[in-house]
C-alpha positions as a printed Julia matrix, in Angstrom:
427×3 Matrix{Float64}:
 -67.89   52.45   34.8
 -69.0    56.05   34.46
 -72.17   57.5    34.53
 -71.08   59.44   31.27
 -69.94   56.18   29.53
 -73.69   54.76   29.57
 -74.5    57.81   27.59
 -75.24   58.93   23.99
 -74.23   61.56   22.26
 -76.9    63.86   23.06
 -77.11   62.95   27.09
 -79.35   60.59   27.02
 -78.74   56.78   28.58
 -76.96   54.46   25.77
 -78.85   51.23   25.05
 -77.44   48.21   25.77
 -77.9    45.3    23.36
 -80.74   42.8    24.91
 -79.6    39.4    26.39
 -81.13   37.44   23.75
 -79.43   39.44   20.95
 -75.98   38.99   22.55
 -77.26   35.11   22.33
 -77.48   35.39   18.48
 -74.01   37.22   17.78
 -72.65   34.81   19.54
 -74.39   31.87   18.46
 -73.5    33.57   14.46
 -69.9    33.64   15.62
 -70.27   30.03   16.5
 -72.14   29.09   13.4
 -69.57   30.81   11.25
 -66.46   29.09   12.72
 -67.98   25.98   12.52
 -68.62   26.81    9.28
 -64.94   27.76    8.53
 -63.38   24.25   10.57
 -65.88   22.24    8.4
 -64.7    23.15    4.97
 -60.66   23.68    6.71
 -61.45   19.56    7.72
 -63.46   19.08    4.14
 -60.22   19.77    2.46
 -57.59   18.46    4.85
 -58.96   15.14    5.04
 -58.62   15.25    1.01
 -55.03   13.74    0.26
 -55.22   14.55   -2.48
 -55.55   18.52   -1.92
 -52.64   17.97    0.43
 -50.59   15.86   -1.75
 -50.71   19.43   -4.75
 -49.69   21.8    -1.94
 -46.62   19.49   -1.36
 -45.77   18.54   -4.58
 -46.21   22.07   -5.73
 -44.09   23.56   -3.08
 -41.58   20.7    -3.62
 -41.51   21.25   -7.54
 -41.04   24.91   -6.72
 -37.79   24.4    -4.88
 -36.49   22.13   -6.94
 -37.5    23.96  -10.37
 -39.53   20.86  -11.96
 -43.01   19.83  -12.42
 -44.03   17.45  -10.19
 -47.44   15.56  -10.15
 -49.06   12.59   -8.41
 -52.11   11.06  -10.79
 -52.93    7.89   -8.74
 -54.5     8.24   -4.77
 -52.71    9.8    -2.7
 -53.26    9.48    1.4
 -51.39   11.15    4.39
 -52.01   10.28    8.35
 -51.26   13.41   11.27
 -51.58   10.77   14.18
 -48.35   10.05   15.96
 -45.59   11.2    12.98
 -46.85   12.78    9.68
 -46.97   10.69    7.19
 -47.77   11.25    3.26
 -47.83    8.75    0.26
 -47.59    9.75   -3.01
 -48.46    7.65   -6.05
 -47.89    7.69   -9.82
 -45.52    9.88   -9.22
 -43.76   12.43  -11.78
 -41.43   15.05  -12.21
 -39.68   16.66  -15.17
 -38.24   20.02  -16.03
 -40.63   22.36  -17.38
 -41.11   21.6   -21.41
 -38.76   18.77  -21.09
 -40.47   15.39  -22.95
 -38.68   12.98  -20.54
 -39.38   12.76  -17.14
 -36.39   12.93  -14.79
 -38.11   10.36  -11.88
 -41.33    8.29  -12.18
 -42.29    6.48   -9.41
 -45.39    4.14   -8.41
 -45.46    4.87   -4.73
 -43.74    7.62   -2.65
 -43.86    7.32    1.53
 -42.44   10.39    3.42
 -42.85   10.21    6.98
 -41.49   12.92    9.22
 -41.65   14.76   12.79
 -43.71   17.01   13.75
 -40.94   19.13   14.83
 -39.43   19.35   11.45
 -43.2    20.39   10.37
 -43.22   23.04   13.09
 -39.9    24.63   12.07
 -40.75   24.67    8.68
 -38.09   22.43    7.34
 -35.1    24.39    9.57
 -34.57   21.19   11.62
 -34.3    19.17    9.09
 -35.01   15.32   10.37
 -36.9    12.71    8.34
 -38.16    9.66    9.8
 -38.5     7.4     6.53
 -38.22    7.38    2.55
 -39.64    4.56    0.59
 -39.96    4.49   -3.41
 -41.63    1.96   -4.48
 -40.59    1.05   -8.6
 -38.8     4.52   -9.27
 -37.21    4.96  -12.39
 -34.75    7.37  -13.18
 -33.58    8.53  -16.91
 -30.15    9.73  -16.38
 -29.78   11.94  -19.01
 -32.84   14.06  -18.39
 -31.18   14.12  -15.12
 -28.05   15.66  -16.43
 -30.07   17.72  -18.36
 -31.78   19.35  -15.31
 -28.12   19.09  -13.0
 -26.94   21.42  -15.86
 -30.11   24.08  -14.87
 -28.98   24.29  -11.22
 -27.42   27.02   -9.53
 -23.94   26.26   -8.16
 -23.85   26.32   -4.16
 -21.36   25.78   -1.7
 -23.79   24.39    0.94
 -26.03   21.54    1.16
 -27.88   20.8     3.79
 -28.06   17.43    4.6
 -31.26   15.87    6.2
 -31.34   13.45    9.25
 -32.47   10.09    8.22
 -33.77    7.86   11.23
 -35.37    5.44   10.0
 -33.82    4.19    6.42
 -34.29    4.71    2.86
 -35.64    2.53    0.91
 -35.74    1.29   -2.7
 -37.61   -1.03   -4.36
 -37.54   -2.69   -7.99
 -35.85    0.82   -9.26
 -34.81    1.13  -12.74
 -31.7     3.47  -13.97
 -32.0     4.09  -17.9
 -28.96    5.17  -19.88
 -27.9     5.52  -23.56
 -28.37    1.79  -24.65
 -28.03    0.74  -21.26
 -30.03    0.33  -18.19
 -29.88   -0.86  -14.44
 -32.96   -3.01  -13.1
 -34.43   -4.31  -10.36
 -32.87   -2.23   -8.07
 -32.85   -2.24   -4.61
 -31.37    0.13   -2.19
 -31.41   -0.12    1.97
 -29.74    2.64    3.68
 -30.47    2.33    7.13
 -29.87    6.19    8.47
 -28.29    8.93    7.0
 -26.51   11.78    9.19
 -24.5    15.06    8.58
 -20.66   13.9     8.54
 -21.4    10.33    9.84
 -20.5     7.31    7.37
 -23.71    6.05    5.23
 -23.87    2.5     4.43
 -26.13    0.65    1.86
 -26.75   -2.22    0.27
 -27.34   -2.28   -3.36
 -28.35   -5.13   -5.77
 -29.19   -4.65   -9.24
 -28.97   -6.0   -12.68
 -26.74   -4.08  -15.32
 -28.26   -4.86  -19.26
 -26.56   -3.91  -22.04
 -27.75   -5.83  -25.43
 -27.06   -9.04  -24.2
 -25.27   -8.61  -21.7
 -26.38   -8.46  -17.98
 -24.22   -8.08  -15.07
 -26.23   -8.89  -11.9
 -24.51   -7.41   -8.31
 -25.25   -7.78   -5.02
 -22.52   -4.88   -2.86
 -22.38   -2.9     0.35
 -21.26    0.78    0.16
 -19.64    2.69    3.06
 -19.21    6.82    2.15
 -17.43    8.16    4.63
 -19.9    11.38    4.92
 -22.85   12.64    2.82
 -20.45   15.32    0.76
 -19.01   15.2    -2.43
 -15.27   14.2    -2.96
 -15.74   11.84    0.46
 -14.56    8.76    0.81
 -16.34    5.68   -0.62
 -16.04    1.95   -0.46
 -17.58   -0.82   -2.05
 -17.67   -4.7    -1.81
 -19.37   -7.6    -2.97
 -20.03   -9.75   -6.49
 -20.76   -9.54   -9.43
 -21.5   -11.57  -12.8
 -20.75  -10.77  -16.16
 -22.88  -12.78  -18.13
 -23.2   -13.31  -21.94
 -25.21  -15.83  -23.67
 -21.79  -18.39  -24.1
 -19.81  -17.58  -21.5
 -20.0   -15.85  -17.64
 -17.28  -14.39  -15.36
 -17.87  -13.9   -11.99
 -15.97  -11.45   -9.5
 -15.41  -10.74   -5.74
 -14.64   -7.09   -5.92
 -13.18   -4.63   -3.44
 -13.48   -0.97   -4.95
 -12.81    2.54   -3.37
 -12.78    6.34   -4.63
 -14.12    9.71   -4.16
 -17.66   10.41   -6.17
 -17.77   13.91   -7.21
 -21.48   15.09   -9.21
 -19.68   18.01  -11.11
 -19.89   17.86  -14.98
 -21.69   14.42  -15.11
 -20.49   12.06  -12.39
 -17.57   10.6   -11.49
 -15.31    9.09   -8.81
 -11.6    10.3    -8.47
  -8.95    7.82   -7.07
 -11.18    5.02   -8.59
  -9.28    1.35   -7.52
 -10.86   -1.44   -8.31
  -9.39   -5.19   -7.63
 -11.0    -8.45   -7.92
 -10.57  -12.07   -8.37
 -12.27  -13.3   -11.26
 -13.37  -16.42  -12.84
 -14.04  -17.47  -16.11
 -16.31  -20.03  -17.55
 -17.24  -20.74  -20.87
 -17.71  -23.89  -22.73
 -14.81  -26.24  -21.66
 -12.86  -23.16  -20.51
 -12.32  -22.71  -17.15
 -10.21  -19.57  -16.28
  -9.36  -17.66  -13.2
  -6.82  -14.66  -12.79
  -6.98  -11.41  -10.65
  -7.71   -8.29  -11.97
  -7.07   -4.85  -11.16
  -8.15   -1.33  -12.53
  -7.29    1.88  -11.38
  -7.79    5.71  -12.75
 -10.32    8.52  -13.02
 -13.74    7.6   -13.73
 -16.43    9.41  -15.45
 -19.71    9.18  -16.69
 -21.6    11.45  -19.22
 -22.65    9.63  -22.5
 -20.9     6.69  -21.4
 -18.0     5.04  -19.01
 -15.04    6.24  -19.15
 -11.54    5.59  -17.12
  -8.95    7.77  -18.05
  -6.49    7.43  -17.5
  -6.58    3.84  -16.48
  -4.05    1.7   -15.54
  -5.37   -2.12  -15.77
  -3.24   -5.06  -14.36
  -3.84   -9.21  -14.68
  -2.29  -11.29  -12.76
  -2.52  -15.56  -13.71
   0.8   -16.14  -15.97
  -0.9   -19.81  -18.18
  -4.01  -18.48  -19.78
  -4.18  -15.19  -18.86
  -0.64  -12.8   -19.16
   0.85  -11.3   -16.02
   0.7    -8.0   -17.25
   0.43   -4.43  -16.31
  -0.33   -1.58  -18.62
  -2.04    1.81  -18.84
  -4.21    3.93  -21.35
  -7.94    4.68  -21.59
 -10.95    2.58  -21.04
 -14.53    3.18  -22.09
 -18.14    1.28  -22.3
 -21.04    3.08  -24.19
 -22.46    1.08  -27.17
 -19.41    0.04  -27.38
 -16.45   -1.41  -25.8
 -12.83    0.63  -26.29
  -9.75   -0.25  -25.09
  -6.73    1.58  -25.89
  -2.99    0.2   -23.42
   0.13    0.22  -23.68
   2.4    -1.64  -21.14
   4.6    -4.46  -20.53
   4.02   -8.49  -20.1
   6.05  -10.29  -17.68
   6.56  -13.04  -20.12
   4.45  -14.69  -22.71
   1.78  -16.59  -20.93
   2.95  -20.52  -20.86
  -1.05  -21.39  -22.4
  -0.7   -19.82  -25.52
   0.68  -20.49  -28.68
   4.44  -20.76  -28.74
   6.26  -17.48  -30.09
   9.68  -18.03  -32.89
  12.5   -17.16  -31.16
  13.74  -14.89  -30.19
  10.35  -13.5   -28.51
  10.04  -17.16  -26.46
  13.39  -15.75  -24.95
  12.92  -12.21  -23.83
  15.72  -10.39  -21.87
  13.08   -8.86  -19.51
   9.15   -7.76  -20.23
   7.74   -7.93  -23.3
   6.13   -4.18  -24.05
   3.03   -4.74  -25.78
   0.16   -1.67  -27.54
  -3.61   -3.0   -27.56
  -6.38   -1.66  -28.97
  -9.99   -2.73  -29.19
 -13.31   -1.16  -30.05
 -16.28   -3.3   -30.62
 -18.75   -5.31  -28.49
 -17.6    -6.18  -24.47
 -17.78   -9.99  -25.21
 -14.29   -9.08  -27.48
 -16.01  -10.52  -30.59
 -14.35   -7.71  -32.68
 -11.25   -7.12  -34.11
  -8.78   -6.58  -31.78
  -5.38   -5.21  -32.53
  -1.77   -6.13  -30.27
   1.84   -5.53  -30.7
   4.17   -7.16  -29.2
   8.29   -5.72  -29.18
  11.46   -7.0   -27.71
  14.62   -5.17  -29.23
  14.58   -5.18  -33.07
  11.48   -8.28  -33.29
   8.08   -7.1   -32.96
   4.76   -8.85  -33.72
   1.81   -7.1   -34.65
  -1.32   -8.93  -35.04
  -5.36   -8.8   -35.42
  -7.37  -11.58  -34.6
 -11.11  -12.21  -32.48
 -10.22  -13.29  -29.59
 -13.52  -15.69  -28.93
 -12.16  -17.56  -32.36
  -8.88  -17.75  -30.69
  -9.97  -18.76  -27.53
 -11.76  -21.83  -29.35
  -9.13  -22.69  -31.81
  -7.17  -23.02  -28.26
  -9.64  -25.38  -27.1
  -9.18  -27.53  -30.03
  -6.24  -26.83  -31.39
  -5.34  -30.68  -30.88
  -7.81  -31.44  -33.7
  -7.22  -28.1   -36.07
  -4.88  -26.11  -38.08
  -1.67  -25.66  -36.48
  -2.1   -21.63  -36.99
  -4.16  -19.38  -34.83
  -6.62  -18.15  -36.31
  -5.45  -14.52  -36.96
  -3.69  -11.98  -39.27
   0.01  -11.78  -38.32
   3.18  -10.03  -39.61
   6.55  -10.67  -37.82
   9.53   -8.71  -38.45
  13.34   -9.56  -36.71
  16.55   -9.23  -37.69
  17.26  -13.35  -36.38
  14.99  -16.36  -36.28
  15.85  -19.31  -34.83
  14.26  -22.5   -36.14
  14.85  -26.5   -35.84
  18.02  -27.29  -36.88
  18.7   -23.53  -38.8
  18.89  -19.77  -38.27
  17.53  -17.23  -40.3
  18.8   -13.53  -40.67
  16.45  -10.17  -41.92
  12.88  -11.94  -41.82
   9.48  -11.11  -42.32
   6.8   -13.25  -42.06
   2.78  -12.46  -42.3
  -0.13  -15.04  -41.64
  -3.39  -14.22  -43.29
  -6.64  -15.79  -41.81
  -8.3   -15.48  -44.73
 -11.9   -14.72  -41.89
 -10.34  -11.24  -39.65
């Protein structure tokens, strides 16, 4: 170094600062970084500081409020990990949350840490007891913007649900659980789901396995398993096989819905079993809906060989509306007057139904074949028992009847231009 550099400004040598003073800047320096890394540590080994920088980043994106009231815990060793407990979210000024959850675990790499979320790769996602009211969901769908991407993270390790709980408009799934064990851009997911649908009183526990075909809406999707219909006097059980194309636009829905299963029937003495087959557009907003449907049965005793379309729909209520044709009159039932026993080909038939889904209300059906039609209302669980004892009973079904035909053929005469009605007396 030069001689002029050890100067001052007015010639003379500059001073240098002593040894022992350097000591104490740096020793300060020390002090004050320690300083720093202590309260940096103080706070990061607070979960709880961590878990409202993550939920409040997370709530950001995602334009809801989302808070964690129980203790909250997160590890750095090996693969970050955070778990999240009393969990909520909800749009802002909404009174329903859209997800409550008791326990949230959310374990990823570091290298998804590192590039802030552009590799996206997740190790694990467990939710322990969510619960998830639908329409404060649809409410908050509705506030999204529309995109044409989503990016789809890498699941290696599964997803996980346990005890969940799905509430509707009068209606609610329970003690649901979910295991999907990885999740990829454009590679088939598969899950198992089991569950218990509740309706009044009616529950329809399910045990299936879903295959989509890739994490995108309007893919493929299949489903298989059972499930049991169950009311408090009678059951019906099915192996099902369904497929279709979920779409999340305007509610949710699944496009190319087919649905076939063999079903069985059991209640009191009755012992039924017939396939079944429904096909159509499905939808859900306020409620189920198929439409339009197309519904077929196949048994030919109890249960008509039929096949018929129309609209189907289950909200508080049960609504059928078909029109289509019977192969013949089912060989189990009450005997029709000629000439409706002795149909040149299919019977076409009109049913409609509104009222509870164990068919306790009035149900309406029409029956044609040329000039002779039958139109009748009746219940069909009064039917179905004065069928079971019809040995000991009244002769008549229990329903309100009017028959109109041009020719009736009866023991031993034939009558021309004739109208007959049969009044229950109950509906």
């Amino acid at each position: 170094m030069s001689d002029a550099a050890d100067r001052g400004d007015d010639g003379a040598p500059a001073a240098r600062p002593s040894r022992s003073r350097r000591r104490r800047i740096a020793l300060g320096v020390l002090i004050v970084a320690l300083a720093c890394f202590a309260v940096l540590v103080r706070w990061a080994t607070r979960p709880q500081q961590v878990a409202s920088v993550v939920l409040s980043q997370g709530g950001r994106a995602l334009g809801l409020e989302i808070s964690a009231r129980g203790v909250s815990e997160y590890r750095l060793r090996g693969n970050p990990q955070i778990v999240l407990r009393d969990v909520e979210a909800r749009m802002p000024g909404d009174a329903a949350p859209v997800l409550r959850a008791e326990r949230i675990l959310l374990a990823m790499p570091w290298t998804t840490l590192r590039s802030r979320g552009r590799d996206l790769v997740v190790h694990r996602v467990e939710l322990d007891a969510p619960r998830i009211d639908i329409r404060a969901l649809q409410r908050w769908q509705a506030t999204r913007p529309e995109t044409t991407e989503t990016r789809v993270p890498r699941l290696t390790d599964g997803f996980v649900v346990r005890d969940g709980r799905i509430d509707g408009d009068g209606w609610h799934v329970g003690a649901l659980d979910v295991d999907a064990p990885t999740l990829a851009p454009a590679a088939p997911v598969r899950a198992r789901l089991r569950g218990r649908l509740v309706a009044g009183s009616t529950r329809l526990p399910f045990d299936v396995r879903a295959t989509l075909a890739r994490p995108a809406d309007g893919a493929g999707l299949g489903v298989a398993g059972i499930a049991t219909l169950v009311r408090p006097d009678w059951r019906m059980h099915f192996d099902l096989l369904a497929r279709g194309r979920p779409r999340f636009d305007d509610g949710f829905g699944v496009d190319r819905f087919a649905m076939g299963a063999r079903a069985r029937y059991r209640g009191g003495e009755a012992a039924l079993e017939f396939d079944l087959g429904v096909a159509g557009r499905l939808g859900y907003r306020s409620g189920l809906r198929i439409e339009p449907a197309g519904l077929v049965l196949r048994q030919g005793r109890e249960v008509p060989d039929l096949d018929s379309a129309g609209r189907i729909r289950w909200g508080r209520e049960l609504g059928l509306s078909l029109d289509g044709t019977m192969r013949r009159w089912p060989s189990g039932w009450p005997a029709l007057p000629s000439p409706l026993s002795r149909p040149r080909g299919p019977l076409p038939f009109s049913l409609d139904y509104v009222g509870p889904v164990d068919f306790s209300g009035a149900s309406r059906l029409e029956i044609r074949s040329a000039a002779t039609s039958l139109e009748s209302a009746f219940r069909l669980p009064r039917v179905l028992e004065w069928m079971n004892a019809n040995a000991r009973g009244t002769p008549l079904p229990p329903l309100d009847a009017r028959l109109r035909t041009p020719r009736l053929d009866a023991p031993g005469m034939t009558l021309h231009g004739v109208e007959i009605e049969i009044d229950d007396g109950e509906g």
